[in-house]
N, C-alpha and C positions, 0 to 999 in steps of 0.2 A: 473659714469665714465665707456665709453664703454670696454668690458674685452679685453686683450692684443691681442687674435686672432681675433674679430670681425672684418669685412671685411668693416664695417660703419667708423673704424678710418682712414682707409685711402682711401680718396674724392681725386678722378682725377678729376681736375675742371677745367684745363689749354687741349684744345682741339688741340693745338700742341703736347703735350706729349703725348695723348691718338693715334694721328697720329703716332709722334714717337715709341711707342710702336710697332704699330702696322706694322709700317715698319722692324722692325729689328726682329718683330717675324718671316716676310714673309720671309725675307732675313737670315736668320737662316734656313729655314725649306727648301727654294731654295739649300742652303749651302749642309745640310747633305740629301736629297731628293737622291743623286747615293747612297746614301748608306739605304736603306729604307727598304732592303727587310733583311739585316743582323742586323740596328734596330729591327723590328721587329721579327726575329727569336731569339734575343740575351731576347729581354722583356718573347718574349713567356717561355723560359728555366728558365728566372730567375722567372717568375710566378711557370713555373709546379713543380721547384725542391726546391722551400723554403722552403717547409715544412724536407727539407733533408738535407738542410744548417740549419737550427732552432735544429735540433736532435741533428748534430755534435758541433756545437756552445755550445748548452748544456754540451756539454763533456769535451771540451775545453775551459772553461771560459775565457775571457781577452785576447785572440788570433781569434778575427775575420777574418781575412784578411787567417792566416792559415786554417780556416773552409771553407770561400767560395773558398780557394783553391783548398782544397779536395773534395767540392762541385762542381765544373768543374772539376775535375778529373774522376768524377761520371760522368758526362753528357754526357764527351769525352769516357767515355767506353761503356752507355749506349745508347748513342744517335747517335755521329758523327763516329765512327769506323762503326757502324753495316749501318747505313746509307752509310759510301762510300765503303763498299764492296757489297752493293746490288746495287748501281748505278753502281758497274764496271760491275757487274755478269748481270744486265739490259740491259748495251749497247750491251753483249758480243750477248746477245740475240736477242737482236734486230738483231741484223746484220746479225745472224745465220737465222733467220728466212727471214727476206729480201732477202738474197745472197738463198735461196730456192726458195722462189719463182719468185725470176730473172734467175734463172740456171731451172726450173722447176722441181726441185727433190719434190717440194707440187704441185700438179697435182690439178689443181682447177676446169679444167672441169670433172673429175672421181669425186671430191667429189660432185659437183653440182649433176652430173647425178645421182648419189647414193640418195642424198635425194631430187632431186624432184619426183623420180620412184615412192617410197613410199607412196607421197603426195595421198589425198581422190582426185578423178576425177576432183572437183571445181576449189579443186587447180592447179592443172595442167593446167584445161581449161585456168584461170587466169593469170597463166605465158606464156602459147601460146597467148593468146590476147597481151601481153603487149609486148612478143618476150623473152622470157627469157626461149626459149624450146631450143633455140639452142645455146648449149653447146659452141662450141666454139664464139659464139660473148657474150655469159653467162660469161666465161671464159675470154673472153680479156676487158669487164665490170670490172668485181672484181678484175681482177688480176692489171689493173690499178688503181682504186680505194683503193687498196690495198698496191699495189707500192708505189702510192702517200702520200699513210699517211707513210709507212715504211721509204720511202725515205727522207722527211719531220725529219722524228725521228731521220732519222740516221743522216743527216743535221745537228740537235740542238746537237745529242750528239758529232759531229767532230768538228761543232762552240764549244763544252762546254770544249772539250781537246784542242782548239787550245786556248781558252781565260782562259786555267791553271792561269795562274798569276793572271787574274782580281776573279778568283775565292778561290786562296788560300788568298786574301789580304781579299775578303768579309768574307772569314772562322776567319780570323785573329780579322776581326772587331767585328763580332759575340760575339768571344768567349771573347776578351779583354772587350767588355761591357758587358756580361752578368757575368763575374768575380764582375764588379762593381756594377751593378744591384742584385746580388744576395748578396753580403756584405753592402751596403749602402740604398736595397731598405726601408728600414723601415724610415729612413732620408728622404729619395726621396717622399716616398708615403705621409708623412708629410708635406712638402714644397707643393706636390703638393696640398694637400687639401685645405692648407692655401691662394692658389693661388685661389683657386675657388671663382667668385665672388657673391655669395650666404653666407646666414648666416652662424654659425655655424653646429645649427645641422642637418640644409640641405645640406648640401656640407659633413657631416658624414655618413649621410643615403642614399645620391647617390654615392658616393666611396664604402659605403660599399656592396648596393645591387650591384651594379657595376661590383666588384670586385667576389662577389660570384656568379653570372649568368656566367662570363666572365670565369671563374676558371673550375666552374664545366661544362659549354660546349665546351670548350678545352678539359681539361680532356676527356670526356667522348667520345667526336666524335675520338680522336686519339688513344684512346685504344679501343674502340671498330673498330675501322679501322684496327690498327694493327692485333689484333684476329680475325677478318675474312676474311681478305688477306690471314694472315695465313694457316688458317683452308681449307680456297677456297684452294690454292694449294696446301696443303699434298692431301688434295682430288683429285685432278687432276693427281697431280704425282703417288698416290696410284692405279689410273687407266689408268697409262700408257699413257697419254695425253699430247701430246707435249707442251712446253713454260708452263710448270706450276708455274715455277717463275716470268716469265711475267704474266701471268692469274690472279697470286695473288695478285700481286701487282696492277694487272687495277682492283681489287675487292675491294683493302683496299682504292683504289681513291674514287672508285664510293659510295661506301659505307659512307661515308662522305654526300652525298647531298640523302635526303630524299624524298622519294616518287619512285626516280630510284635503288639505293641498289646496291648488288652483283648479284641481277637476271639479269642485262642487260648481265652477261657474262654468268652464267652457266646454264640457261634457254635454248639460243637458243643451246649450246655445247649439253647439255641433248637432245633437240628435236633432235640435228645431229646425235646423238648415237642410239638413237632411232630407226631414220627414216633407219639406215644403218645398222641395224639388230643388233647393241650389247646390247640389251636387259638389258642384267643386268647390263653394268655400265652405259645406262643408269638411271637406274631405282635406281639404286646404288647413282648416281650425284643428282636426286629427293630430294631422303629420306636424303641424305646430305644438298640440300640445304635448303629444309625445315623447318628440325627439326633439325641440328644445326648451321650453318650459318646462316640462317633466323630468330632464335630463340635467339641469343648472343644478337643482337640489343633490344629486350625486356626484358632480363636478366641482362645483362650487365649496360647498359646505367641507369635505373633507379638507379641502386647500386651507381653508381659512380657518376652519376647527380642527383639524390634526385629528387622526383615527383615535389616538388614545386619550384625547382629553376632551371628546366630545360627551356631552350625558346618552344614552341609550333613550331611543326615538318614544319607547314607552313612558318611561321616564318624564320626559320632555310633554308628552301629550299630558301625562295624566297630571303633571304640577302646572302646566298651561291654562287646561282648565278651571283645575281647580282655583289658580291664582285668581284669573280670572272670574269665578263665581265669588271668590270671595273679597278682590280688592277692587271689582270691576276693569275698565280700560288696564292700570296702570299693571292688572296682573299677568298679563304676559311675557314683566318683565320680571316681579318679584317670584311668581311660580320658579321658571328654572332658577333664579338665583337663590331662592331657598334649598330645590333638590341637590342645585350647587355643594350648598354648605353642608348639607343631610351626608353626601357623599362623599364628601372632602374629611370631613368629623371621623366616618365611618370607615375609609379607607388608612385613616392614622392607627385607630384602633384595630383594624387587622393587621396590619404592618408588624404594630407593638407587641400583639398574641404570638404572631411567627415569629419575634423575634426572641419572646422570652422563653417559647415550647423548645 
């Protein structure tokens, strides 16, 4: 007799049903599809923080509901408070910096002119061939290209305060599923196994690799993004460099997709410092980005990802992007946790060939 979870007792043999099925999962997932991106932030929290409902649980025996209460209690002090006071302190910046260079108090032809002076001869040759010696058409170049993205930002952040409502209802949805996801995931992650249409102990060993490739590169890409946003802007601010909490924050983005990092911002900053004579903070932003900004990602990230269960950096970059081309913001997270599963799938089925050769 087949055992009570085996996926072999129950035979869909009627191809109406298997249609029907498959209709009401689309239409389900049509259903909750606006709300997609507060699904999956509410999943992401109830992953990172179980191990923090499981601690208080412990303490509290027979009172679940009151643990993953105090467990969003945690998230909401941890996560969403310190998140929307960097999004206000973000726009406020934004704006500041924009409303400068519309008003011209950031002088974009002075700064050009300062580091292209410096440039070796080639360079300069280079930018006279292309036309980029004269300052002021250098100047209304950048400063609209510049406009353009600022404007753009400040755009999404006046869309983001005028659509308040659709955005405290998505915080709302978030946090009411990740209350239940974090009390009931153990039931959930159960049902779901059982749902998989694979044997038993293949449908145990692709959830479980699954779940720990998926864990530990969450984990690991947002804490180390966090600490070296961080770290990028005390540095900045420590050398007097304007928008350092903007800077930090385009570090702890960029740092996220591999191969680009936090050099795309404080490289060319460094080469400007440089080239404009302040010597030591540039040489200062160097030895910073180096040796410890540069250094956290090899430090860090293995501790928290473990060598063997981290995805391979190519990997990582090219489902990064790509999530992101294709789910916009939210794909940074679903990219790796798709190559996640791509690799988890694909590492059971190697397992099974060795084992049956």
């Amino acid at each position: 007799m087949a055992a009570p979870d085996e996926p072999g007792r129950f035979r869909i043999e009627d191809g109406s049903f298997l249609a029907l099925v498959l209709i009401v999962t689309i239409g389900f997932a049509l259903v909750v599809a606006p709300f997609f991106g507060a699904i999956l932030w509410g999943v992401v929290l109830a992953l990172m923080f179980d191990p923090v409902y499981r601690r208080i649980r412990d303490r509290m025996p027979g009172r679940p509901s009151l643990a993953a209460l105090l467990t969003l209690m945690v998230v909401i002090l941890i996560v969403i408070l310190p998140a929307a006071f960097l999004g206000t302190a973000l726009i406020q910046e934004f704006l500041t910096v924009y409303n400068a260079v519309q008003s011209g108090q950031i002088d974009i032809a002075k700064m050009f002119a300062q580091a292209t002076s410096a440039l070796p001869d080639w360079a300069q040759g280079w930018l006279q061939a292309n036309g980029w010696t004269d300052f002021e058409g250098a100047r209304h170049r950048i400063s609209e290209a510049l406009s353009g993205s600022l404007s753009s930002i400040a755009g999404r952040a006046l869309a983001v305060g005028q659509g308040a409502l659709n955005l405290v209802l998505m915080l709302g949805v978030m946090l009411y599923l990740t209350f239940f996801l974090i009390r009931d995931g153990e039931a959930l992650t159960k049902r779901v196994i059982q749902s998989i249409p694979l044997d038993s102990d293949r449908r145990r060993a692709v959830f479980r690799n699954f779940t720990l490739v998926t864990r530990a590169t969450i984990k690991g890409s947002l804490v180390v993004a966090i600490v070296q946003g961080f770290i990028g802007g005390v540095t900045f601010w420590a050398l007097g460099i304007e928008g350092a909490l903007l800077w930090g924050t385009i570090m702890g983005v960029f740092s996220l997709v591999p191969a680009i990092g936090c050099g795309i911002v404080w490289v060319p900053v460094a080469l400007y410092l440089l080239a404009t004579g302040a010597l030591a903070k540039g040489l200062i932003l160097i030895a910073a980005g180096v040796l410890v900004i540069g250094m956290i990602d090899n430090v860090l990230r293995p501790i928290l990802v473990g060598r063997d269960t981290r995805l391979p950096d190519y990997v990582v970059l090219i489902s990064t992007l790509g999530g992101l081309q294709v789910f916009g913001f939210h794909g940074f997270i679903v990219g790796p946790v798709v190559a996640a599963l791509f690799i988890a799938t694909w590492d059971i089925v190697t397992e099974q060939r060795k084992a049956a050769a």
